[in-house]
Phi, psi and omega in degrees: 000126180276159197298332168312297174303320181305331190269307168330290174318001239205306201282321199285318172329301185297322195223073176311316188287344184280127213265349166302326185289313168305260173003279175332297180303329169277314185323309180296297176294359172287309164341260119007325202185069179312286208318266182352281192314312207295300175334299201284308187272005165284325207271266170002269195317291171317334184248341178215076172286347166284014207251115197283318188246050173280333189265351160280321175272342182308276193336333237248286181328303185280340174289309177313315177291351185103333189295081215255296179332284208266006155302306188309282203308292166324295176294000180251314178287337183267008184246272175356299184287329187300312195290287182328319196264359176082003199290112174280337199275286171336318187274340173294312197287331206264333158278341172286311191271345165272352176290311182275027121009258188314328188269000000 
């Protein structure tokens, strides 16, 4: 485990409710170990589904992985929230990775 993850993990102990943490971690282990990130970034969805930009890298993660369907489906739900939370910058981008999606 690189000390990077160690120390996130260090942060999310202390502060389990902070979604920054989750986030973070999945991002890291996206490096390395797509399965670990997906894990990380489900917990995100489940626990903090308003945290807009979990759904551009979940999407981004799942576009990598081949998975175009729960790519698709992830960026139609982070465009929802985005729209919902008024976030322009999120909803350009979150609409920009389903457009080159699509093509």
């Amino acid at each position: 485990m690189s000390t990077r993850v160690h120390q996130l993990l260090k942060f999310l102990d202390e502060d389990p409710k902070d979604p920054f943490n989750i986030y973070a971690l999945a991002l890291e282990y996206q490096k390395f170990d797509p399965e670990k990130a997906l894990t990380f970034f489900n917990l995100l969805l489940q626990e903090h589904v308003d945290y807009v930009a979990t759904y551009y890298h979940l999407g981004k993660l799942y576009e990598e992985l081949g998975d175009k369907d729960q790519a698709t489906r992830v960026f139609e739900l982070g465009i929802e929230k985005a729209k919902e939370q008024q976030d322009s910058k999120a909803l350009r981008e979150l609409q920009n990775a389903l457009g080159e999606l699509s093509y």
